[in-house]
N, C-alpha and C positions, 0 to 999 in steps of 0.2 A: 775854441769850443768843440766838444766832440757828441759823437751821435748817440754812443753807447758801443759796448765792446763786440757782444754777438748779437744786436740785433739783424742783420741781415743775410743767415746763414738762409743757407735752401731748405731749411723747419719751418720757413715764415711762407713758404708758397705750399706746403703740401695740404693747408686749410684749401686750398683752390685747385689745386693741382690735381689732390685726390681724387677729391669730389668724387742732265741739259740733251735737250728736244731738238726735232725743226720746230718750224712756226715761227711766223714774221714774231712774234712775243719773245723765241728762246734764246736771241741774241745774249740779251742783258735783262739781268731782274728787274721788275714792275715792281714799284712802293704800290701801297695801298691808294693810294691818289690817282694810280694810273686804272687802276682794273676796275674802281668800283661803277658801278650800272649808273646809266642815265636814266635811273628811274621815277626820281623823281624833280621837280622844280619850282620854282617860286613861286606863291600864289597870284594869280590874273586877275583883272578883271571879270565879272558876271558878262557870260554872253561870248568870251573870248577862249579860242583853243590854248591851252599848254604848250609853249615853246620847247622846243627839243631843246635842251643846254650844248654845246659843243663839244664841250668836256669837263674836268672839271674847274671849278669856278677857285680863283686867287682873291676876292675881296670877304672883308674880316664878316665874320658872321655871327651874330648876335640870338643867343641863347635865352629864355626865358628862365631863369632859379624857381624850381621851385618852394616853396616854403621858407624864401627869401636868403638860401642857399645858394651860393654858384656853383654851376655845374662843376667850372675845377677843382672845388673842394670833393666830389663823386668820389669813395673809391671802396674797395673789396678789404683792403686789409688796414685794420683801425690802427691805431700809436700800436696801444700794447703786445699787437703781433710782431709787428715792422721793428720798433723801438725808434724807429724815426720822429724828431720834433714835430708838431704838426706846422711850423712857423719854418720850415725846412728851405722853404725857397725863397722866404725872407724879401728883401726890397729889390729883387729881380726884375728884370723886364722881360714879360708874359713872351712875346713876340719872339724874343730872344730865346727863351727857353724851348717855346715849340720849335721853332726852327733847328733847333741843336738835337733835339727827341726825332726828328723825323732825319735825323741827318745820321743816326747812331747805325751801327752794322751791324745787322743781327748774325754774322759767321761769325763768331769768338768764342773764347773760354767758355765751359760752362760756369763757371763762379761768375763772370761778368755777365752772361746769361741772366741766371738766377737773379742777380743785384738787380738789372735794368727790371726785371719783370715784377721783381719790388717795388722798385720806383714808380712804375706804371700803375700797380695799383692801388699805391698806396692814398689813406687818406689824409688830404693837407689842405693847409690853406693855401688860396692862391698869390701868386708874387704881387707886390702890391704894388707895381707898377705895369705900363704896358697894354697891351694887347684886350680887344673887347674879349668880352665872356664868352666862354666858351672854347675858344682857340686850343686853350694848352690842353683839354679834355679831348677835343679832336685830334691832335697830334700824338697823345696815349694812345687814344681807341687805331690810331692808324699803324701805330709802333707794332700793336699788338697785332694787330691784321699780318705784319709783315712777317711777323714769329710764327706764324702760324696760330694764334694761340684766341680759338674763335667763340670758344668757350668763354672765358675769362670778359673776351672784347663783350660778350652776349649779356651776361651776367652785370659789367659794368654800364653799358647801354640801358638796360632795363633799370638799374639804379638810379641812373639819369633821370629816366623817360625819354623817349626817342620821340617828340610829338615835334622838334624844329625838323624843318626839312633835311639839316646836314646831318644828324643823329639816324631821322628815319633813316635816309639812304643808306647809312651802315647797319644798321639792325636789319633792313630787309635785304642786303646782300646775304650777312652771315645766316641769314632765316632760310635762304636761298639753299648757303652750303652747309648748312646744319640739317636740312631733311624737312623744314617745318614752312615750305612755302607755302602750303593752306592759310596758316594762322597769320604768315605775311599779307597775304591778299583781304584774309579778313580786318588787319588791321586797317592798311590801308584804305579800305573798303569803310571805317568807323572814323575816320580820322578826316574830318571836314578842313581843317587847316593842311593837308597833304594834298598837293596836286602832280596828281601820276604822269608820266609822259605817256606814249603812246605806246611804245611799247611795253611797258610795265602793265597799262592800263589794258592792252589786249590777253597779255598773258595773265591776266588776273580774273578778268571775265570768261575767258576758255576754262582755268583752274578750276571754276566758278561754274560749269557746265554752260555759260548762255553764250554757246558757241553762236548763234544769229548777231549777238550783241557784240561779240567780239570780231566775227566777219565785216560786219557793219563798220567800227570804228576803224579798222583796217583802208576798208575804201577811205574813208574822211581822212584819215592819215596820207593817204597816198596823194588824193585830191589836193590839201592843203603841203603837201610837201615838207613832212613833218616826221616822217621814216624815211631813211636813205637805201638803197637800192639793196645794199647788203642783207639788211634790216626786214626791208622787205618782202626778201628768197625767202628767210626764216620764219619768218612769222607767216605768211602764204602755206608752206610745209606743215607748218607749226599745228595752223587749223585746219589743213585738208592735205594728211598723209600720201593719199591716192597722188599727190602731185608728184610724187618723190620718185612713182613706182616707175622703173628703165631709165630715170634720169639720172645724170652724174653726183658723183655726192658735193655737197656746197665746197666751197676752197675755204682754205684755215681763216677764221676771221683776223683783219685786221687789229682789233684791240677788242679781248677776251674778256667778258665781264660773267659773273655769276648768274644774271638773266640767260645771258645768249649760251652759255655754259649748261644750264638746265636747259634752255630747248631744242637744243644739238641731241643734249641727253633723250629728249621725249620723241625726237622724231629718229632715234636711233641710228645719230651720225654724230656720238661722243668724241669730246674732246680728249684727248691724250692728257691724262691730267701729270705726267712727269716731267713735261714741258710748260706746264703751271704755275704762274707764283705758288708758296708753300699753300697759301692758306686754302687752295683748292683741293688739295689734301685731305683737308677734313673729311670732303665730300664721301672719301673711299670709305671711311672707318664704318657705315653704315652697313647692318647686317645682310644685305641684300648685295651686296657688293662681293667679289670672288677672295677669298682668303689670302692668295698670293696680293691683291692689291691692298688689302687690309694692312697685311705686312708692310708694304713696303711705303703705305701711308702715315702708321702708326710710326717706322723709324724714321721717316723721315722726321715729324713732329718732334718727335723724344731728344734729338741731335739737338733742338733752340728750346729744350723745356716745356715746351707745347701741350705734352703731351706726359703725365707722370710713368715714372718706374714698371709702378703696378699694372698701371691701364695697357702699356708694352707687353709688360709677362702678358697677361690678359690674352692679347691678338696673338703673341705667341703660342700659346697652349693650346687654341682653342680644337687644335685635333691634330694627329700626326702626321709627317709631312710623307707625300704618295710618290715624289718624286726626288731626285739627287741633282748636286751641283748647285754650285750660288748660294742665295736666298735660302733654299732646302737643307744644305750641310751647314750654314750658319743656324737655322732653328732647330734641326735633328741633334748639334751640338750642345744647343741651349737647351733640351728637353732633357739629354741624358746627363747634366749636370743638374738641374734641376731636382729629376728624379733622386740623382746621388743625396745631394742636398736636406730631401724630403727624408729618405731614409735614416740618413744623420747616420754614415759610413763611413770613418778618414779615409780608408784604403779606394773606397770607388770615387769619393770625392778629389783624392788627389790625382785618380786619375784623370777624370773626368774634366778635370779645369784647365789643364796645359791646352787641348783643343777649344773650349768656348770661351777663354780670354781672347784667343786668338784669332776667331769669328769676331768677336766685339771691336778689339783693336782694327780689323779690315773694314767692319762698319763704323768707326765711331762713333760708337755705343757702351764708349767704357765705363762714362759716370752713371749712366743709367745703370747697366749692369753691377756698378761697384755699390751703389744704392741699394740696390738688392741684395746685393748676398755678403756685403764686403765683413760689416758687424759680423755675422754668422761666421764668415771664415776667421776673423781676427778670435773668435773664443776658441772652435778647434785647436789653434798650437801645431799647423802642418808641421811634418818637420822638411828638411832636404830643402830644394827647388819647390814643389807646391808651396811650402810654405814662405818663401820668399817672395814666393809670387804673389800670395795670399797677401804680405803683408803691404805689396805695393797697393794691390788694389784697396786694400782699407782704407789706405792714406787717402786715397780719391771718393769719399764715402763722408755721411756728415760726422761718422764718429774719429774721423782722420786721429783727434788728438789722444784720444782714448787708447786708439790702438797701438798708436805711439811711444805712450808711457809704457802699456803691458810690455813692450816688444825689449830684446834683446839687441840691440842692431850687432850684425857679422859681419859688417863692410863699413866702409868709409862712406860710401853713400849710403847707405843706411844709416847710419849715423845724423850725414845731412839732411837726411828727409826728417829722420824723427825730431831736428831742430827745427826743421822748417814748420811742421806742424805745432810745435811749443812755439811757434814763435822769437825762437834764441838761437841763431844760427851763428854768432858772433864766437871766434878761437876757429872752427870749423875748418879742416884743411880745404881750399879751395879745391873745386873739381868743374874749371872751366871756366868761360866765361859769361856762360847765362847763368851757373853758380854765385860768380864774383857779383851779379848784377845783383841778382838777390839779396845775397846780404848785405851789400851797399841799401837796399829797400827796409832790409829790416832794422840799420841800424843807427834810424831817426835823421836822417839828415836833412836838411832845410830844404823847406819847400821853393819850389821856384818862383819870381818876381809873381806874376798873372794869378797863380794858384794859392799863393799868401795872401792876394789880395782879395780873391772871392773870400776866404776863410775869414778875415779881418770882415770883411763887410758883411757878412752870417748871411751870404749865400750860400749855403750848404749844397741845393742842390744842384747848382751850378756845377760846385764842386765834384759833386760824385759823378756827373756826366765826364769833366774831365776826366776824371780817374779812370770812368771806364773807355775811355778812348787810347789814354794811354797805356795802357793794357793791354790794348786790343792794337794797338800800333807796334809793341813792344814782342808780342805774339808773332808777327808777321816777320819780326827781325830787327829793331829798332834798340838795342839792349840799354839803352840812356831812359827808355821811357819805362820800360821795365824798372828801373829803380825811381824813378818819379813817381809810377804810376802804384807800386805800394807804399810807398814815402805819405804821397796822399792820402790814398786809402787809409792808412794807418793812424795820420793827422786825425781824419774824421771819426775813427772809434772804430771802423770796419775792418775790427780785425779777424772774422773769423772770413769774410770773404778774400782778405788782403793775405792768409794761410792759403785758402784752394787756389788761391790763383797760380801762388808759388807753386804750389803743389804740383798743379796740372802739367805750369810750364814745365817740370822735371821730368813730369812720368808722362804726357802726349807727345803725341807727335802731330802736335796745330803748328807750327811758325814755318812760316814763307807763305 
């Protein structure tokens, strides 16, 4: 059975798209499971205080449908964007699939990128076995936290409706790191099945101006032993500054949540957001926020898809850089390419591009960058070096095939790229052996025992998470998965993702 040919190129996200630290945390990356706020909790009995949760909670949580809907059916991009079957996860077990989404690695390809981020929001029906409602929609909205991508998690939230406690808790994070903790607290505030913890519940009544109401509940917190001593410092600060004044600043919190994140913010002892899980990121893009951070918010984002093309140029552009070195000669590059670009110059454009590929490549930031401009250069016709250069970055660009066919190739690798792009790499003089991998990838060879067998049984989406594992395994150095992992891909109809991946492996420099 196959999916379709191109439905999962990175055209099917731009509908959405468009639209290491200290700190006890910068050890090793925090999943979205670990960071998110204790803010809210199960409902109580009348007459009974809100239990602090510990952390968060491992048992199955059960979702209301609305409109006789399940929640896993929720998503942003219907069949006919996706081209994915809507019966995609077929007689899967729920349980099984979330656990595999929450286990996926968001440092890969971007072509594997772009897929997962398909998949997450794609609409489908749910596997028809396994796990209670709601899980596998939890395990998306957490994928996507992880991507940074808070927008999209926001967008798919609200589609839901966030009115169970495990849904609110993510909406009022990303409400947190999105700039819109007003409408958080209002909600919360409207939502009689939501029971706030205490600190949520302080910090919503101070938002709220009724700082006596929020003093008050602070004592009862303390009293009942329901804030931990940490907890305590901040929230003390939190509503009476003047505490702060000659005192030491608080120590890095133990496990960073987007509440305690915001009132570090408010009482003017900020967290370092670059020793942040990604999605704290978002926090910076806000116009109030220093331009340099903006930057280096917006690439981070852009590196997992997070963040589109455009909305990158955007923070780029937005005024010229006052300083040199770094960050400033990779955007000063970017400007004066740009500007080449705009003019529609060959001779300053050819100059112009040897220096801000070569920012892009130190940031990778190549597909983004080839996104942008790659079409535009592949009509030019550079000639020399620019234009070879030109032609590489097309290939990394959605019109990779287009450019392909215009193109002349002058080398042997040029040759193999513009096979690789067609898809017909087969006669090709070898040139290597992550080469040799490829086109062993492209030239249909049988799938493995486990991977034949999701395919037979119309687990599909099963499927494609393999796929992108082996990919992303193959990327690292693994060159056997490398040819499984487009074998597959290819199995299933994705072949224009099962192209950029080739692609990428040729022309990045991701593996190890």
């Amino acid at each position: 059975m196959r999916i379709g040919r191109t439905g999962l190129g990175a055209g099917a996200l731009a509908l959405i798209l468009g639209g290491a630290g200290s700190g006890a945390w910068a050890q090793a990356p925090l999943s979205a499971i670990d960071w998110l706020s204790d803010s809210v909790t199960a409902p109580v009995g009348r007459g009974q205080p809100p239990a602090l949760s510990p952390g968060p909670t491992t048992e199955p949580i059960s979702v209301t449908p609305l409109g006789g809907t399940s929640p896993d059916a929720v998503g942003l991009l219907p069949a006919q964007v996706t081209g994915l079957p809507a019966n995609l996860w077929g007689p899967g077990d729920g349980a099984a699939i979330a656990r595999a989404i929450r286990a996926e690695r968001v440092d890969t390809l971007p072509a594997v990128q772009s897929l997962m981020l398909t998949l997450l929001l794609a609409e489908l029906e749910p596997p028809s076995l396994g796990a209670p409602e709601g899980q596998l929609l939890l395990a998306r909205l957490d994928k996507l936290l992880d991507l940074g991508a808070l927008d999209q998690a926001q967008a798919l939230l609200e589609r839901a409706g966030p009115t169970q406690p495990a849904l609110f808790r993510r909406w009022f994070d990303v409400s947190l790191l999105t700039g819109q903790e007003d409408r958080a607290c209002a909600a919360m505030r409207a939502t009689p099945d939501i029971a706030p913890t205490f600190p949520a519940r302080i910090f919503c009544l101070a938002r709220g101006g009724d700082w006596n109401a929020a003093a008050l509940t602070l004592e009862t917190a303390r009293a009942l032993g329901f804030v931990t001593d940490e907890e305590d410092a901040l929230l003390a600060r939190f509503l009476d500054p003047e505490l702060a004044e000659g005192a030491a600043p608080l120590p890095a919190p133990t496990r960073p949540s987007p509440l305690i994140f915001r009132m570090r913010e408010a009482i003017g002892e900020p967290l370092p957001i670059s020793t942040l899980p990604l999605a704290f990121a978002r926090a910076d893009l806000r116009t109030s926020t220093g331009w340099k951070a903006r930057i280096e918010a917006a690439e981070r984002l852009a590196r997992t898809g997070a963040l589109s093309p455009n909305q990158l140029l955007g923070v780029w552009s937005e005024r010229k850089p006052a300083a040199s070195g770094g960050l400033w000669d990779r955007v000063a590059a970017l400007q004066r390419f740009d500007v080449a670009m705009l003019a529609g110059k060959p001779k300053a454009i050819a100059t112009a591009l040897p220096a801000a590929w070569a920012a892009m490549v130190a940031a990778e930031l190549e597909v983004p960058f080839a996104q942008l401009y790659g079409a535009k250069l592949g009509r030019l016709r550079l000639d020399g070096q620019p234009g070879a250069l030109a032609f590489r970055i097309g290939l990394l660009s959605d019109a990779y095939e287009a450019i392909a066919q215009a193109h002349e190739p002058q080398t042997t690798q040029e040759s193999f790229l513009a096979g690789l792009a067609r898809g017909d790499v087969a006669g090709l003089p070898p040139l290597g052996s992550l080469a040799a991998a490829l086109q062993d990838g492209f030239a249909e060879p049988a799938l493995g025992p486990a991977q034949a067998r999701l395919v037979h049984d119309g687990r599909l989406g099963e499927a494609v998470l393999a796929a992108i594992d082996l990919i992303t395994d193959g990327a690292r150095g693994d060159i056997g998965d490398v040819t499984r992992g487009l074998a597959l891909m290819r199995a299933l109809g994705l072949e224009d993702a099962a192209r950029q991946a080739a692609l990428q492996l040729m022309l990045l420099e991701r593996r190890g």
